[in-house]
C-alpha atoms as a printed R data frame, in Angstrom:
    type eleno elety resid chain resno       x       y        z
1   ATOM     1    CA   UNK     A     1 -64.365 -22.318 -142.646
2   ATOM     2    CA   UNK     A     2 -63.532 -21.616 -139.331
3   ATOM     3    CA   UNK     A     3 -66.574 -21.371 -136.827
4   ATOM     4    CA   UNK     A     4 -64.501 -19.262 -134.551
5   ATOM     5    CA   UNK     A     5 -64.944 -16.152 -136.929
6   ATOM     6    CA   UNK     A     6 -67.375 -14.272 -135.064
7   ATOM     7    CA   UNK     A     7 -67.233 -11.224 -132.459
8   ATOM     8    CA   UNK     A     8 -66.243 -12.063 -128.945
9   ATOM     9    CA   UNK     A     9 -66.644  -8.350 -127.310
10  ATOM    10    CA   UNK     A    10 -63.575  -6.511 -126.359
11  ATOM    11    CA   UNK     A    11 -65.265  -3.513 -125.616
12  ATOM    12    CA   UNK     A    12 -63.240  -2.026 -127.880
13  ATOM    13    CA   UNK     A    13 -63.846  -0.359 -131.403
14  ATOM    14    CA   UNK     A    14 -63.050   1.466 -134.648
15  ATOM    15    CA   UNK     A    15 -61.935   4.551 -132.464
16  ATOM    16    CA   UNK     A    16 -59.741   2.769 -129.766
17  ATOM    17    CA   UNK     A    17 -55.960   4.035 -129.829
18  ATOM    18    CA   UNK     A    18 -52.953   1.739 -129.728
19  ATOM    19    CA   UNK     A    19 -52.556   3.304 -126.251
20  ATOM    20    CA   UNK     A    20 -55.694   2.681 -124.922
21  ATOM    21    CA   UNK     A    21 -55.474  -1.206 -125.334
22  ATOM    22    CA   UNK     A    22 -52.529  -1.665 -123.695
23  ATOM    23    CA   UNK     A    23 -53.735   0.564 -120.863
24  ATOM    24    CA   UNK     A    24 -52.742  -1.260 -117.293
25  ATOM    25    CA   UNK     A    25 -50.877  -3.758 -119.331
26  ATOM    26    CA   UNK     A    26 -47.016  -4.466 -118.038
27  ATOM    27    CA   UNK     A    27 -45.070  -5.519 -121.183
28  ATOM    28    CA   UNK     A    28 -41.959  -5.417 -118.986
29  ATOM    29    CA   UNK     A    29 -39.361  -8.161 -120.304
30  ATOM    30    CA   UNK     A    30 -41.737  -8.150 -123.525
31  ATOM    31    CA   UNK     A    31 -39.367  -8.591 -126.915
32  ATOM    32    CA   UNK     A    32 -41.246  -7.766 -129.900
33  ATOM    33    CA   UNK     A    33 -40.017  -7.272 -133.817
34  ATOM    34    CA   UNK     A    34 -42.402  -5.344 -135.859
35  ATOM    35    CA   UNK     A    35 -41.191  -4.970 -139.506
36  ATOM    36    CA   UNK     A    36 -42.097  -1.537 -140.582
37  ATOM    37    CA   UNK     A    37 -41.855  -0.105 -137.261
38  ATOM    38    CA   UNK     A    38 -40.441   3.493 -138.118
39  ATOM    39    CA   UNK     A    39 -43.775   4.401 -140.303
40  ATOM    40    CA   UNK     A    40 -46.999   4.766 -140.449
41  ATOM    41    CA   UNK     A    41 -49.203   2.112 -137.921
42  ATOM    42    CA   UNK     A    42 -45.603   0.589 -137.181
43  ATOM    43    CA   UNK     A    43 -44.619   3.722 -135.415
44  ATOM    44    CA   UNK     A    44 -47.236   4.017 -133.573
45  ATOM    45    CA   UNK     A    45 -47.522   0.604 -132.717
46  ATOM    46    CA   UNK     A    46 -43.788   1.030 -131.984
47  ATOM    47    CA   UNK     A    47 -44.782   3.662 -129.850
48  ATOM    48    CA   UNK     A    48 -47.369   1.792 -127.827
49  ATOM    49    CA   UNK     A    49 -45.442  -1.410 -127.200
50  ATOM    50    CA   UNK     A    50 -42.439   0.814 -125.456
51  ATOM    51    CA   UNK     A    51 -44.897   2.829 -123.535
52  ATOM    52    CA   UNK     A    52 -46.170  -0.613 -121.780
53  ATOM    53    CA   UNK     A    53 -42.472  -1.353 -120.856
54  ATOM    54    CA   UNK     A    54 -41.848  -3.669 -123.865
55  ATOM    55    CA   UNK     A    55 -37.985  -3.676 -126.434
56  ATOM    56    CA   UNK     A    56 -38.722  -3.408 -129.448
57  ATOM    57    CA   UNK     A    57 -36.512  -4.004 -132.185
58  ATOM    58    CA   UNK     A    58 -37.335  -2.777 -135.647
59  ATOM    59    CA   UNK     A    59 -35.940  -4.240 -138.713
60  ATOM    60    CA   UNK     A    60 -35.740  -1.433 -141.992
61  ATOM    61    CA   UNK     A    61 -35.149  -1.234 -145.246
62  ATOM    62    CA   UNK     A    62 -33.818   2.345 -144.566
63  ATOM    63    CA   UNK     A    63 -32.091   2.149 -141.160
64  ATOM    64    CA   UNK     A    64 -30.889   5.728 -140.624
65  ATOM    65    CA   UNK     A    65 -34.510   6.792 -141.486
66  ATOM    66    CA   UNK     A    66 -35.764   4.198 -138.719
67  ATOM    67    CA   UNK     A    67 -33.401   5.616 -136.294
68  ATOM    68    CA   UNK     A    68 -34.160   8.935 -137.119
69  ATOM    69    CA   UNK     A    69 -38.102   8.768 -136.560
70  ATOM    70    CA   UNK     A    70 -37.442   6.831 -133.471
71  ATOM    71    CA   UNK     A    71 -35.443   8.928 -131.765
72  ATOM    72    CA   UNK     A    72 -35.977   9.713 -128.178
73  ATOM    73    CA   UNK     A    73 -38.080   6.358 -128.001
74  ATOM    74    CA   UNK     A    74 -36.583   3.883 -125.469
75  ATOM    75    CA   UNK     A    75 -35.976   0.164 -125.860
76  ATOM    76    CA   UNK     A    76 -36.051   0.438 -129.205
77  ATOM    77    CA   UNK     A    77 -33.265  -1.372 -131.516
78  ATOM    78    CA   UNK     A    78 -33.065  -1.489 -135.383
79  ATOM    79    CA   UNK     A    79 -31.295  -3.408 -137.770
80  ATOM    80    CA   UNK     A    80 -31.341  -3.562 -141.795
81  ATOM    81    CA   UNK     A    81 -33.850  -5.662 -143.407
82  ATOM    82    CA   UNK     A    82 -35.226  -5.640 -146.843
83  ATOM    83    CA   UNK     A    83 -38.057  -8.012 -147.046
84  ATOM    84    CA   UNK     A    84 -38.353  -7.838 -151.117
85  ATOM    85    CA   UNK     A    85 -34.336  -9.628 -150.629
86  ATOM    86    CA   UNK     A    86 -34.449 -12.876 -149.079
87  ATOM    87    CA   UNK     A    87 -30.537 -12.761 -148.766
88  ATOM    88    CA   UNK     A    88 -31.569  -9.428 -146.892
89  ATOM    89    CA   UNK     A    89 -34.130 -11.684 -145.013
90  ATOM    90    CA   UNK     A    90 -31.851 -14.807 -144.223
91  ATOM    91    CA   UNK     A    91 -29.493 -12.125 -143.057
92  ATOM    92    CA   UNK     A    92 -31.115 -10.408 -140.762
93  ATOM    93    CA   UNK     A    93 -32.706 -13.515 -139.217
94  ATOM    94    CA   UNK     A    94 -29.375 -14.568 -139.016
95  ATOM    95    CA   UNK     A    95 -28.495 -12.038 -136.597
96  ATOM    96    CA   UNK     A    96 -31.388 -12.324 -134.771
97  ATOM    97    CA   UNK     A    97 -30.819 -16.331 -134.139
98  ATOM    98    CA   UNK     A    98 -27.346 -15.429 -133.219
99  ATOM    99    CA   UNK     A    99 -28.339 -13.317 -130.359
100 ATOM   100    CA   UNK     A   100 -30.118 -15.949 -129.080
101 ATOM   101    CA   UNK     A   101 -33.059 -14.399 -127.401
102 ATOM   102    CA   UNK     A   102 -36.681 -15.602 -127.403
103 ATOM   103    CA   UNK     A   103 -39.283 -13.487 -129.716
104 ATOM   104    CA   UNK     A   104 -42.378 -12.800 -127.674
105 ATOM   105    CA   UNK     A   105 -44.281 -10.694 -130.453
106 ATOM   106    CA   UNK     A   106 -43.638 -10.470 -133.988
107 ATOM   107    CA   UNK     A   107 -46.005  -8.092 -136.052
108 ATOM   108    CA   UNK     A   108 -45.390  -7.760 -139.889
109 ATOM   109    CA   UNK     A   109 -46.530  -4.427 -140.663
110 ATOM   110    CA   UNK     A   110 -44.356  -3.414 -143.242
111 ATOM   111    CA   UNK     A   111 -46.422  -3.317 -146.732
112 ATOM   112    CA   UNK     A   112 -46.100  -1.654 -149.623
113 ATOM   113    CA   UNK     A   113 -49.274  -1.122 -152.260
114 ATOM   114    CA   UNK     A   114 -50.231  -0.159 -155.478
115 ATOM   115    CA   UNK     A   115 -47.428   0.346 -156.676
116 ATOM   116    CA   UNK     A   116 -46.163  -0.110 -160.464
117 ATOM   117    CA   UNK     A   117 -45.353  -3.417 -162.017
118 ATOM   118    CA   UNK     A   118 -42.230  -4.214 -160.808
119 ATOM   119    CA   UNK     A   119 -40.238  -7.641 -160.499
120 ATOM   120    CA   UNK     A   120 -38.343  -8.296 -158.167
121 ATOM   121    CA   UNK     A   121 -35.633 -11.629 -157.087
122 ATOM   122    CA   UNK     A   122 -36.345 -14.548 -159.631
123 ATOM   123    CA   UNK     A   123 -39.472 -12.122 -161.852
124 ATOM   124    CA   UNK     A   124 -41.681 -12.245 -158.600
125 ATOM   125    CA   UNK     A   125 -44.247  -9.315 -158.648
126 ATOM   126    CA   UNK     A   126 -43.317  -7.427 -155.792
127 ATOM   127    CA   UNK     A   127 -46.138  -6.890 -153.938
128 ATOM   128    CA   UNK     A   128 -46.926 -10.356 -153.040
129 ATOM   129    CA   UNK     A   129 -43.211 -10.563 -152.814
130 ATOM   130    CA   UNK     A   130 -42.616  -8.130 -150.191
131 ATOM   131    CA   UNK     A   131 -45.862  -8.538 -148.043
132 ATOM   132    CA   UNK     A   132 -46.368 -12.331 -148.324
133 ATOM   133    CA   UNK     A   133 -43.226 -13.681 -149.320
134 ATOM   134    CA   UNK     A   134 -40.871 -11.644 -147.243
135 ATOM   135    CA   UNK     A   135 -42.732 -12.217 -144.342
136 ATOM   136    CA   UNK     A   136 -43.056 -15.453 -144.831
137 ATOM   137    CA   UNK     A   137 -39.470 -16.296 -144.926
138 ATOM   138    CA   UNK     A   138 -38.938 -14.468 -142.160
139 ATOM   139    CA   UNK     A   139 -41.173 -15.583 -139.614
140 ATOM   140    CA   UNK     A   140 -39.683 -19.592 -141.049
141 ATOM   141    CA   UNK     A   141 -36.181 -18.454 -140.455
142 ATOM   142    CA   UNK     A   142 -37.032 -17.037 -136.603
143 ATOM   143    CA   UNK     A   143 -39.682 -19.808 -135.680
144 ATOM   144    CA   UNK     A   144 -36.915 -21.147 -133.019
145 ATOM   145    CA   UNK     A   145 -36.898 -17.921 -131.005
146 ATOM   146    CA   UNK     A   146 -40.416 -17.348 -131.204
147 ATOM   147    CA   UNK     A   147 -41.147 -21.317 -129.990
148 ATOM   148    CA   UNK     A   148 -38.731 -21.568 -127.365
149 ATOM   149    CA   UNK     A   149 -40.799 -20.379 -123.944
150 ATOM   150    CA   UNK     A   150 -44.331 -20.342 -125.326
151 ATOM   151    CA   UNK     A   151 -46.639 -18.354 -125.714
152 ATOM   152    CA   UNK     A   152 -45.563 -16.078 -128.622
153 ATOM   153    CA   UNK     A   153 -47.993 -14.452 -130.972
154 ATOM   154    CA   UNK     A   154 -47.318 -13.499 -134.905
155 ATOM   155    CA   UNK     A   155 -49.403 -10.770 -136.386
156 ATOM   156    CA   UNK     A   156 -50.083 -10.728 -140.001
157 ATOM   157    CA   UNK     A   157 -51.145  -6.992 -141.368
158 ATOM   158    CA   UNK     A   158 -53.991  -7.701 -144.133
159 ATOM   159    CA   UNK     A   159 -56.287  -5.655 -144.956
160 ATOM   160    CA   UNK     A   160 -59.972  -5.067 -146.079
161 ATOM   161    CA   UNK     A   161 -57.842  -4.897 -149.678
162 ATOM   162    CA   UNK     A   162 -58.229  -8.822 -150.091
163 ATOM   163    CA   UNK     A   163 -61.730  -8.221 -151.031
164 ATOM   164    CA   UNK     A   164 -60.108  -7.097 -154.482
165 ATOM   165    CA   UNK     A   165 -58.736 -10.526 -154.796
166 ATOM   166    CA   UNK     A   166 -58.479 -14.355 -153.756
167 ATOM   167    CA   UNK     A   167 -55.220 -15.770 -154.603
168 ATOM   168    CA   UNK     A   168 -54.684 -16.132 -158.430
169 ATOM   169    CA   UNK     A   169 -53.559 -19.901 -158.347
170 ATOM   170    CA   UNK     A   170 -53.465 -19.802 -162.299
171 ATOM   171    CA   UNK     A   171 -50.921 -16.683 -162.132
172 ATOM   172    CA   UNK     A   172 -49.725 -16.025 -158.619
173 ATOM   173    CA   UNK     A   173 -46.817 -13.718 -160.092
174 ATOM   174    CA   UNK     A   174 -49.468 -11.625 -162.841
175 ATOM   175    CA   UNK     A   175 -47.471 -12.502 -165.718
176 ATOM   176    CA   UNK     A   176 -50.396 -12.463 -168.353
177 ATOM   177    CA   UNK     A   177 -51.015  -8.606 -167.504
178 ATOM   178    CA   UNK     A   178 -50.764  -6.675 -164.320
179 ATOM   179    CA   UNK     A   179 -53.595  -5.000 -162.229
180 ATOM   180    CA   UNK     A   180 -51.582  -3.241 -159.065
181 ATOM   181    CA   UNK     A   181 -54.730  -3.167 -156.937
182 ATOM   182    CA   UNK     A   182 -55.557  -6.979 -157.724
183 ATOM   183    CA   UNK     A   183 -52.060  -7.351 -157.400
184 ATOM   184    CA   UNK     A   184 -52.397  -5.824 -153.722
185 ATOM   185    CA   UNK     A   185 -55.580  -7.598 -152.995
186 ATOM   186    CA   UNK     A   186 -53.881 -11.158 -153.529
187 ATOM   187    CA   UNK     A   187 -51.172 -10.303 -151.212
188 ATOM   188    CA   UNK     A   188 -53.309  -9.342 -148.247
189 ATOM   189    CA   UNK     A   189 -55.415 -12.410 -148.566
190 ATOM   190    CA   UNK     A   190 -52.335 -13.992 -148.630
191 ATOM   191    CA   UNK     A   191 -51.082 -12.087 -145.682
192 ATOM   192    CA   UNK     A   192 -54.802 -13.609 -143.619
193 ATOM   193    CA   UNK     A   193 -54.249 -17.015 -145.095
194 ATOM   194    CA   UNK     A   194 -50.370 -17.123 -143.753
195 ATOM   195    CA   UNK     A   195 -51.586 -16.408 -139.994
196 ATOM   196    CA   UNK     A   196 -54.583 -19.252 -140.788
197 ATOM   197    CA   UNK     A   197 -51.504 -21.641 -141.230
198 ATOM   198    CA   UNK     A   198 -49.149 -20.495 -139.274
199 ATOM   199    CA   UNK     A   199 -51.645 -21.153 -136.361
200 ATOM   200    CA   UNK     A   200 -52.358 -24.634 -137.133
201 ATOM   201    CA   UNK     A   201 -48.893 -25.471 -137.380
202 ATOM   202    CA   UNK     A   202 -47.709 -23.205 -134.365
203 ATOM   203    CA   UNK     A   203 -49.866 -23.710 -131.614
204 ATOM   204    CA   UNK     A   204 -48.730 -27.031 -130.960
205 ATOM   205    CA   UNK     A   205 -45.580 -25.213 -129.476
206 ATOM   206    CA   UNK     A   206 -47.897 -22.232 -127.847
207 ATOM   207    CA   UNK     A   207 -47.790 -20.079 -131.121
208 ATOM   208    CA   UNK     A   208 -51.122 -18.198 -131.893
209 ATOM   209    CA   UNK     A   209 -51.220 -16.603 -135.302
210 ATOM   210    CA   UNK     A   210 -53.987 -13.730 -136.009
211 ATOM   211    CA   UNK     A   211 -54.417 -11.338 -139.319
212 ATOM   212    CA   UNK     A   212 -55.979  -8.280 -139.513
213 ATOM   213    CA   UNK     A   213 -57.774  -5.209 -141.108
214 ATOM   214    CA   UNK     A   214 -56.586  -1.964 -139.442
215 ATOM   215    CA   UNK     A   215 -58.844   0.305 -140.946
216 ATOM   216    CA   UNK     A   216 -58.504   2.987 -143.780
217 ATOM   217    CA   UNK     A   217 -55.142   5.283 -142.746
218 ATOM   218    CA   UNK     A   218 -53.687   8.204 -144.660
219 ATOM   219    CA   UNK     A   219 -50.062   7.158 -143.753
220 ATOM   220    CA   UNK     A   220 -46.824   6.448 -146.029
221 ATOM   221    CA   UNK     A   221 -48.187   3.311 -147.864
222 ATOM   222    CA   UNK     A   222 -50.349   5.671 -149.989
223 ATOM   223    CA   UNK     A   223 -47.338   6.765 -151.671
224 ATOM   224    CA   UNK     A   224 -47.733   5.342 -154.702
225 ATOM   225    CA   UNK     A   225 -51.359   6.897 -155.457
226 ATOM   226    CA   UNK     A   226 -51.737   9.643 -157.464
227 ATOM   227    CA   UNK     A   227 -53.340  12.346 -155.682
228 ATOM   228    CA   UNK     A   228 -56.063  12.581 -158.395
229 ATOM   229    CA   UNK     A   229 -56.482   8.832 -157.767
230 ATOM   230    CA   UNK     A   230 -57.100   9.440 -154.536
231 ATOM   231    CA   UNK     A   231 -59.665  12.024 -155.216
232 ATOM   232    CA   UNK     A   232 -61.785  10.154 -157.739
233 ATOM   233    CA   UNK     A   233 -62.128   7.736 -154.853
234 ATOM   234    CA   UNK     A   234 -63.022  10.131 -152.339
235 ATOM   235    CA   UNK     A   235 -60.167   9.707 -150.176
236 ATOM   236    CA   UNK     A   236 -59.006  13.565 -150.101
237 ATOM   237    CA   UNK     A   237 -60.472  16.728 -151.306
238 ATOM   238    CA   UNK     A   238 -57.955  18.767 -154.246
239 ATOM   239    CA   UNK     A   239 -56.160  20.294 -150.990
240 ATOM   240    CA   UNK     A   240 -54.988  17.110 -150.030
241 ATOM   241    CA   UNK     A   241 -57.633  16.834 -146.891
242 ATOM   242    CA   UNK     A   242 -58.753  13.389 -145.889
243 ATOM   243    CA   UNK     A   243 -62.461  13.238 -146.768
244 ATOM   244    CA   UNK     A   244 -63.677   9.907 -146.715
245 ATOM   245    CA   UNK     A   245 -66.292   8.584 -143.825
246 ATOM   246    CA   UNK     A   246 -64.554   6.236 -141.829
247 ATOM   247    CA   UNK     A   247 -60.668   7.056 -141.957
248 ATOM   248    CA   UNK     A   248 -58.933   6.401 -138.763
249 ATOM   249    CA   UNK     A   249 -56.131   8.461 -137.220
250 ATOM   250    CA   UNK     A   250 -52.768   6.774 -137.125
251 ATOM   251    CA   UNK     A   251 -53.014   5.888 -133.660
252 ATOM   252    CA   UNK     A   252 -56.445   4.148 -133.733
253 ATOM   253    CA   UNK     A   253 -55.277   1.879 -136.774
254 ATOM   254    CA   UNK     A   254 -52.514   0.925 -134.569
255 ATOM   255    CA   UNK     A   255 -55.047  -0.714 -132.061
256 ATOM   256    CA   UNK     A   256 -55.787  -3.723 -133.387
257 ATOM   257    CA   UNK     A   257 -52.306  -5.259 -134.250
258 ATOM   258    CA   UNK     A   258 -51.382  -4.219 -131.277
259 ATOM   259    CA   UNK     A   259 -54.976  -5.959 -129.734
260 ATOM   260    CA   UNK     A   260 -53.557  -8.976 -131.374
261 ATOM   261    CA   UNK     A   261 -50.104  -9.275 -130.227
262 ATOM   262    CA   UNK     A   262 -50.926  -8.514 -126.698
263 ATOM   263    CA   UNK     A   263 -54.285  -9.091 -125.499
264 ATOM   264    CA   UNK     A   264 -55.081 -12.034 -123.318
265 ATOM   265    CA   UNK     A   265 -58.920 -11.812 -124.015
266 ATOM   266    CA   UNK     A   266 -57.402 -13.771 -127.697
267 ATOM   267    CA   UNK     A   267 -55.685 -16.429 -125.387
268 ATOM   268    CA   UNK     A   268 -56.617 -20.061 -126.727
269 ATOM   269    CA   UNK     A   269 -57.721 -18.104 -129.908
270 ATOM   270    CA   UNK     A   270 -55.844 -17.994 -133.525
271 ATOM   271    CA   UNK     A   271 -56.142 -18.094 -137.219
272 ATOM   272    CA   UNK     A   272 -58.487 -15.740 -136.937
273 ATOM   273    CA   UNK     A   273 -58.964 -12.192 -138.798
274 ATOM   274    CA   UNK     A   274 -59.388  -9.484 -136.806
275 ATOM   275    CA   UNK     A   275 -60.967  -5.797 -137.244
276 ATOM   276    CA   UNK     A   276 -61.698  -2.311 -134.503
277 ATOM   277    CA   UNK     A   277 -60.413  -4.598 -131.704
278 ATOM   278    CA   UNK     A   278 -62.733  -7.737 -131.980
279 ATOM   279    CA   UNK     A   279 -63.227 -10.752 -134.424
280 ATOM   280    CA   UNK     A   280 -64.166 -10.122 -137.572
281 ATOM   281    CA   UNK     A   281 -67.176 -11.812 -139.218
282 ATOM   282    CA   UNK     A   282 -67.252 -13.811 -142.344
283 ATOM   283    CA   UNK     A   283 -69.156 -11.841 -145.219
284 ATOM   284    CA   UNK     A   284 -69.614 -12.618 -148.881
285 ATOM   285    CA   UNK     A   285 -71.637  -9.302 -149.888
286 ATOM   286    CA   UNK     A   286 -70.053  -5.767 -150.044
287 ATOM   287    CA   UNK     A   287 -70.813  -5.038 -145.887
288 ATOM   288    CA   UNK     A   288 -68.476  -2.666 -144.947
289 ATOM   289    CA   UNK     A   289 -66.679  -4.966 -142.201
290 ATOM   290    CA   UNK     A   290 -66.151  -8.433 -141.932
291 ATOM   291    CA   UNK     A   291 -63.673 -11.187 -144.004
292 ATOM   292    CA   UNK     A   292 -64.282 -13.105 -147.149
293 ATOM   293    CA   UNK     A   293 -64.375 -16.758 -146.773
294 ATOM   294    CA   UNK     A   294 -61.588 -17.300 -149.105
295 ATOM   295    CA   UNK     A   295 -59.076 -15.330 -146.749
296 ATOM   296    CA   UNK     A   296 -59.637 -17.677 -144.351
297 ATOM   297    CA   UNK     A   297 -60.406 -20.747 -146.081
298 ATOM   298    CA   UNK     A   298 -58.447 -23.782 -144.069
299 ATOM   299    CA   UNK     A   299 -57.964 -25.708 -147.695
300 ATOM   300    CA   UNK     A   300 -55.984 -22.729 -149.118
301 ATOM   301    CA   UNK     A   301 -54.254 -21.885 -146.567
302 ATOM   302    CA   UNK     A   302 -51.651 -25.057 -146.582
303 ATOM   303    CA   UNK     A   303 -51.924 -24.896 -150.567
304 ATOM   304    CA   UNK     A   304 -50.368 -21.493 -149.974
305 ATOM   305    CA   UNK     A   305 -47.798 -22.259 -147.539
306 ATOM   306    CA   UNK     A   306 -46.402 -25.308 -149.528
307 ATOM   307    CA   UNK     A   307 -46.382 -22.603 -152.428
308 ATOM   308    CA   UNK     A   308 -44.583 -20.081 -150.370
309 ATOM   309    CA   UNK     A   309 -42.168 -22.701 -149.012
310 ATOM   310    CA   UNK     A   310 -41.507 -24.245 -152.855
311 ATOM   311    CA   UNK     A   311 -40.555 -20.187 -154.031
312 ATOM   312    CA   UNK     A   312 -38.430 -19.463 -150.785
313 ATOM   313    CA   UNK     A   313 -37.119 -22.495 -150.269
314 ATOM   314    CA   UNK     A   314 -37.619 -22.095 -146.568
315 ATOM   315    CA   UNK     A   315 -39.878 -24.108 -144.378
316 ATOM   316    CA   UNK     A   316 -39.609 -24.116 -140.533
317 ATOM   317    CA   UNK     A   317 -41.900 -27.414 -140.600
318 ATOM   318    CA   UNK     A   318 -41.237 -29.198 -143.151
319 ATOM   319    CA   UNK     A   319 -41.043 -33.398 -142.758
């Protein structure tokens, strides 16, 4: 396990805003991709990067709904992109490699969770489809632009959701019976075991890789939930009022994926999971911080990537 999972002291915490960290930061001539960057934490985060100085461009699955929330934002492109379609995927990198311009940031935001059982491409469950898979194949297909000068960081959106489950080696794709929360689970641990590879094989070329928990946010990716759901777990009262201690405002869960793709107190650092602006620790009870083992565990990791590269055919660094 890596021994670099501890706290290094950013002075930062749970209640730090997007905003705030990049406070006194230039991010002139800063090019950055966030997938999911019309919604939720990618807005904001959206939002953030372009108030430091930095382009942005947004890749969507619904592009006139991107362009529509970002309106009035500057430096801000988007382009069609449907990560649950890796013709949509190998498309839109496509595009990308094709303008020929060097990817300083990439944060894959875009998640969906919970949702119904529903199979998508070859019978793939879509959750670990969309958030691992997706991603995957689309960080592989841009690796040139984001090697070129250097120096590039890739931020992989977990979650404290991989506590609900390690990856399911046995049945990756839940095809003897469906649970959509493990099902959610296994793709953020498989979101925090990407970056743990990702690193290794990236910082040869100046790549850092981090993942990350960005707290508990009332934002679009709840859509799924019932609302009674949601109020058996003490999420919202019956009026639809978040409720539950330690919910953070869209804004503050932005902070720490933006922390990661931008702050040089995390130079010489990667692989690591990240939580309120700092390192997270390694836990195995039910603390309510800190990374399980398995989500970071450096045996896994390349077992997953040789998976992920075997379903997607795509491997940026492969022999």
């Amino acid at each position: 396990m890596s021994t670099q999972q501890q706290k290094i002291g950013s002075g930062f915490g749970a209640s730090t805003t997007a905003a705030e960290v990049l406070a006194g930061h230039d991010l002139t001539g800063t090019y950055a991709v966030v997938t999911g960057g019309y919604s939720g934490l990618g807005l904001e985060t959206t939002r953030a990067l372009v108030g430091a100085g930095a382009e942005v461009l947004v890749p969507a699955r619904r592009p006139d709904a991107a362009r529509e929330a970002l309106a009035g934002l500057d430096r801000v492109e988007v382009d069609t992109l449907d990560l649950g379609d890796l013709d949509s995927v190998a498309a839109f990198a496509d595009r990308l490699l094709a303008a020929d311009r060097s990817v300083d940031v990439l944060i894959n935001s875009a998640a969906i969770m919970a949702n119904p059982e529903t199979r998508i491409g070859p019978g793939w469950e879509s959750q670990f489809a969309t958030n691992h898979l997706g991603h995957y194949a689309l960080t592989n297909r841009i690796w040139p632009l984001l090697a070129r000068d250097g120096g590039a960081r890739v931020v992989a959106v977990s979650s404290r959701g991989h506590r609900l489950s390690p990856i399911r080696w046995d049945d990756v794709m839940f095809e003897h019976g469906y649970d959509k929360w493990q099902a959610y689970g296994q793709a953020k641990t498989a979101n925090a075991l990407f970056a743990v590879q990702l690193d290794a094989y990236g910082q040869g070329a100046g790549v850092r890789a981090f993942s990350l928990h960005p707290g508990g946010i009332m934002t679009p990716l709840q859509r799924h939930l019932p609302k009674e759901e949601m109020v058996a777990s003490g999420w919202i009262d019956e009026d639809g009022n978040t409720i539950g201690d330690g919910f953070k405002t869209p804004e503050q869960g932005a902070a720490t994926q933006t922390w990661a793709a931008t702050s040089p107190q995390l130079d010489g650092l990667g692989g690591l999971y990240l939580e309120d602006c700092d390192v997270a620790e390694l836990v195995q009870g039910d603390e309510p911080y800190g990374v399980r083992p398995y989500a970071t565990d450096p045996e896994q990791a390349p077992r997953l990537w040789a998976l992920s590269a075997e379903l997607t055919g795509v491997d940026a660094f492969a022999d």
